[in-house]
C-alpha positions as CSV (number, residue, x, y, z in Angstrom):
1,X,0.0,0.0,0.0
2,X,1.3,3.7,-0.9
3,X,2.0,5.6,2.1
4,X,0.7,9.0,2.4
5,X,3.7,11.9,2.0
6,X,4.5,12.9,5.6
7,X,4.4,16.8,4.4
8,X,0.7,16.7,2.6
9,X,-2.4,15.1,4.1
10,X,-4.5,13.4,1.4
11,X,-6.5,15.9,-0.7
12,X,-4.8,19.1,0.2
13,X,-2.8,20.9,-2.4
14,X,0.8,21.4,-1.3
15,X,0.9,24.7,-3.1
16,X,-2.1,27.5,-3.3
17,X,-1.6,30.5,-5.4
18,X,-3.2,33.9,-4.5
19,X,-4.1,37.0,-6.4
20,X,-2.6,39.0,-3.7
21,X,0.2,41.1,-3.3
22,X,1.5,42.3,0.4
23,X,2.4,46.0,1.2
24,X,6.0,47.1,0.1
25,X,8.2,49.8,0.7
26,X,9.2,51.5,-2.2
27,X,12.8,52.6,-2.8
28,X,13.7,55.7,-5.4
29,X,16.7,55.0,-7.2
30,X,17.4,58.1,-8.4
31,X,21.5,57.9,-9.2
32,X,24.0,54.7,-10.7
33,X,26.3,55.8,-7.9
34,X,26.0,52.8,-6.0
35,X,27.9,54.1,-2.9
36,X,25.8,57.3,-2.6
37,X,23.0,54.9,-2.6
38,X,24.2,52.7,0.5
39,X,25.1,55.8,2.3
40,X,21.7,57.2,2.4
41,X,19.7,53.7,3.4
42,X,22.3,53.1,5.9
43,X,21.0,56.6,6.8
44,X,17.5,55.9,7.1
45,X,17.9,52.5,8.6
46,X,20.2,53.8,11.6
47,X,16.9,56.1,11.8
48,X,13.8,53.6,11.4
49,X,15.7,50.1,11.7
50,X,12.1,48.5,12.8
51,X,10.7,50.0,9.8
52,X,13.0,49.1,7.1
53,X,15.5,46.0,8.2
54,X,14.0,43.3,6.8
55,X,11.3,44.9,5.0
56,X,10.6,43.8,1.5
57,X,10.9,46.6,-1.0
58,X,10.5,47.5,-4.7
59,X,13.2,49.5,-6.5
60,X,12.1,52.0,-8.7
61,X,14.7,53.9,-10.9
62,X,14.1,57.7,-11.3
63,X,15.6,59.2,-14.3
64,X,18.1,57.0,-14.2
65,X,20.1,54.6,-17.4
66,X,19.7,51.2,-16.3
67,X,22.7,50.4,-18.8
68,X,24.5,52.3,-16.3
69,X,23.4,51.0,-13.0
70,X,24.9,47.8,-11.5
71,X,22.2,46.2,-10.4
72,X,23.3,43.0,-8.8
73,X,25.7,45.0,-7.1
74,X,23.4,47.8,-5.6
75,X,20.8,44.5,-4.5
76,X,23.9,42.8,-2.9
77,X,24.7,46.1,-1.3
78,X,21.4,46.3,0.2
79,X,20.8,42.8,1.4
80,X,24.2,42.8,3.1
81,X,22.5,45.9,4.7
82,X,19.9,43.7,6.0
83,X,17.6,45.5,3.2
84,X,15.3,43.1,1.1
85,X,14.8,43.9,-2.1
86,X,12.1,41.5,-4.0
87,X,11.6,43.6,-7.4
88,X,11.9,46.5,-9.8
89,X,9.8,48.5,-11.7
90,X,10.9,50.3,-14.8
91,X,10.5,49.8,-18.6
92,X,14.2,49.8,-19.7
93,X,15.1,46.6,-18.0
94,X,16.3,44.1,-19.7
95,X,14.4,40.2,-18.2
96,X,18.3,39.0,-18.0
97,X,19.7,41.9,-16.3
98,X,16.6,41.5,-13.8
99,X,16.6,37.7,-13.6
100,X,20.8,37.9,-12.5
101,X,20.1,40.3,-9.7
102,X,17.5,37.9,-8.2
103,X,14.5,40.2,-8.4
104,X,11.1,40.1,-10.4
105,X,10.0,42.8,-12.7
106,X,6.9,44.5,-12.6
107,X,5.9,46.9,-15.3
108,X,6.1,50.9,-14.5
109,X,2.4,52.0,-13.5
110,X,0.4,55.1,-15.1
111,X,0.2,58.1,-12.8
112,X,2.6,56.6,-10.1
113,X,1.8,58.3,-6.9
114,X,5.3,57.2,-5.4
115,X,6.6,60.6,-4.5
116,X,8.7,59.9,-1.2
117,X,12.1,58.8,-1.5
118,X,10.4,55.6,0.5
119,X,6.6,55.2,0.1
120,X,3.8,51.9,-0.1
121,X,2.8,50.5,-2.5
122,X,-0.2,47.6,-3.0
123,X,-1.6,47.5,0.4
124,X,-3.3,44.2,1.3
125,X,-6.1,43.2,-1.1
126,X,-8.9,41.5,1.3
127,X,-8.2,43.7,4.7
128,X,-11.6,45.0,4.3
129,X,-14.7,44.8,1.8
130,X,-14.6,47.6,-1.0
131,X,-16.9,50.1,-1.1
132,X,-20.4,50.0,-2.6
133,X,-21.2,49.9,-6.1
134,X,-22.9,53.6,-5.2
135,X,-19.6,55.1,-5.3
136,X,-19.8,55.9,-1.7
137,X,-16.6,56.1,0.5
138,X,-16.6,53.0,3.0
139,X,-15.6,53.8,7.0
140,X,-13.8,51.4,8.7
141,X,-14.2,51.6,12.3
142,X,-12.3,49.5,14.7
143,X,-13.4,49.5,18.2
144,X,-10.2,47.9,20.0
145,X,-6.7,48.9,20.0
146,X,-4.1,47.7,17.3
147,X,-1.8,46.3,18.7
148,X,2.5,45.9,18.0
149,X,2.7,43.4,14.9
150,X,-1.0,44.2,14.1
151,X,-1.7,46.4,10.4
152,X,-5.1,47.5,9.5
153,X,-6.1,48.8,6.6
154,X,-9.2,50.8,5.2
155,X,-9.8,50.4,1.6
156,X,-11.7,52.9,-0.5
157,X,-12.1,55.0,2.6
158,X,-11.4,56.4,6.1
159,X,-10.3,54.7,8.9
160,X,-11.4,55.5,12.5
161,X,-9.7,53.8,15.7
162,X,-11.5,54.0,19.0
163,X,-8.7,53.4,20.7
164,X,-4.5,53.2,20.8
165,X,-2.0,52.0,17.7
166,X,0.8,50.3,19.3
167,X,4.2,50.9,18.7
168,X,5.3,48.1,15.8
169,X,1.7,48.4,14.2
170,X,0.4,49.8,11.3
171,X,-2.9,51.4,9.9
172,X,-3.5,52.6,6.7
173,X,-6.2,54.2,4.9
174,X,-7.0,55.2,0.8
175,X,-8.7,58.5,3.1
176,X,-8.2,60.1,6.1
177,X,-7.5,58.2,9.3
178,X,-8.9,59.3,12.9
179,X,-7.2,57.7,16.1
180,X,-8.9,58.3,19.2
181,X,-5.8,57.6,21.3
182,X,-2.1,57.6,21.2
183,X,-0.5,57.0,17.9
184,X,2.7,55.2,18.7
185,X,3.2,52.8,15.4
186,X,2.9,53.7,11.8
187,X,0.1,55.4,10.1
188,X,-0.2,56.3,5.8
189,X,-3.1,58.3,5.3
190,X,-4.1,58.6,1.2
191,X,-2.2,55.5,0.4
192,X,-3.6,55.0,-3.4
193,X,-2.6,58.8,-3.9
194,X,-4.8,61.0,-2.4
195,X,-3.0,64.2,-1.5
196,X,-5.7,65.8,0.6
197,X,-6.0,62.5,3.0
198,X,-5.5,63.8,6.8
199,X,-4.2,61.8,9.7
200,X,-5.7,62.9,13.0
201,X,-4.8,61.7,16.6
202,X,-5.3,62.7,20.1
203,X,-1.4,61.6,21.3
204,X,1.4,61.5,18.5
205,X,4.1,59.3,19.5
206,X,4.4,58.1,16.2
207,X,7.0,55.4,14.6
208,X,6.3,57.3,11.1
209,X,3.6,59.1,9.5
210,X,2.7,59.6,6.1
211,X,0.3,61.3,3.4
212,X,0.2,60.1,-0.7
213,X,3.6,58.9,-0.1
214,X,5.3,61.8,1.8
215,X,6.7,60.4,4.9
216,X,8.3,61.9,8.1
217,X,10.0,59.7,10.9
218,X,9.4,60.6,14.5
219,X,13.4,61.8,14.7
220,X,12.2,64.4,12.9
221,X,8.9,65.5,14.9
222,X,9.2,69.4,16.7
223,X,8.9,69.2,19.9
224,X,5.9,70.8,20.3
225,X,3.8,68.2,18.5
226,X,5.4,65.2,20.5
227,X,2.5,63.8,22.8
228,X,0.1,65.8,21.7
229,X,-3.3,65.9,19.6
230,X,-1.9,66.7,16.1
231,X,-2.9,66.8,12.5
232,X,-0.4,65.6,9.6
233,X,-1.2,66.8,5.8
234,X,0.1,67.9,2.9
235,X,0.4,71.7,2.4
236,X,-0.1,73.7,-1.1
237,X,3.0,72.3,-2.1
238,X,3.4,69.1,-1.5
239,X,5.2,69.5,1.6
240,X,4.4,67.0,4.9
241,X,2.6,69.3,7.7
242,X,2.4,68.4,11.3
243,X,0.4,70.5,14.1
244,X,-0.5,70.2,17.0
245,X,-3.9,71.0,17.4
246,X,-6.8,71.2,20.2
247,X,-5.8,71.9,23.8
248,X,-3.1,74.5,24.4
């Protein structure tokens, strides 16, 4: 009698494939100097090291030759960082020059919003139901806190938290997001592009914050914001705006 494989029980597949894609940080490439390129991540991950060791990121190249970027040696630069990139986006690639770095290759998108030097891109697909066929704006509301290892996200809409967002978590929201508590993890308000997405909190304390892709890390908060009720949004120009807001 054949004996059942000790790794698959009879009738379950050993392999499922999903049309989903998880949330990844997006890397800027905007030079082929390679070195100027470490310097700067080594930069931001002395600043954020939860955020970005070990996260997997995209590389996007900004106005620059891929014939004169050394790819495999930029992703080998980066992983020995403790970086992970997993792909590239760009249309001057070449499938072998991809394929020999070890990365996938996904074609450049129409009206990228990616404007930060490190932004999201693809947030979860099945976090929460899509809005109605009216065209109205869905609310998430969550009535507990999120806690550290924890991401929420609001598709299509706003999300409101009754509550804390632990340090290590993350919420993110296509509108504005409203957190009736501390905000001591991440939060990216706008995340499909929306420059006019707010993120509103009664105590900021948080890891990072970000609007349509413009980010700011708490090591770069003004004191007078730090614990208190603030607003983060994008002004006239572009520009990341944090206030503190409410009680004096």
């Amino acid at each position: 009698m054949a004996s059942t494989s000790a790794g698959a029980s009879e009738g379950v597949e050993a392999l499922e494939l999903k049309g989903r894609m998880a949330t990844l940080m997006v890397a800027r490439v905007t030079t082929a100097d390679i070195d100027a390129v470490a310097r700067l991540l080594e930069k931001r991950m002395h600043e954020a090291p939860r955020l970005l060791r070990g996260a997997p990121m995209l590389l996007e190249l900004a106005g620059v030759d891929a014939r004169e970027l050394d790819l495999q040696r930029l992703v080998s630069v980066m992983r020995a960082m403790g970086a992970v990139p997993v792909a590239i986006r760009g249309d001057d690639l070449s499938a072998d020059q991809v394929a020999a770095a070890g990365l996938g290759l996904l074609a450049p998108e129409n009206g990228d919003t990616s404007q930060a030097g490190m932004s999201r891109t693809n947030p979860p697909a099945d976090e929460t139901p899509a809005a109605a066929d009216s065209g109205k704006a869905a609310t998430r509301v969550v009535e507990s806190p999120v806690r550290s290892g924890q991401q929420v996200y609001a598709r299509k809409g706003d999300l409101v938290v009754l509550g804390a967002v632990g340090p290590g978590a993350e919420v993110l929201a296509d509108g504005n997001i409203h957190i009736y508590g501390a905000l001591r993890g991440r939060a990216l308000a706008g995340v499909q592009g929306d420059p006019g997405a707010n993120i509103f909190c009664l105590e900021l304390e948080a890891e990072l914050v970000s609007i349509a892709g413009e980010y700011q890390l708490s090591e770069r908060f003004k004191a007078d914001v730090r614990g208190r009720p603030a607003r983060v949004h994008l002004d006239d120009d572009g520009h990341l705006q944090i206030a503190a807001v409410g009680r004096t």
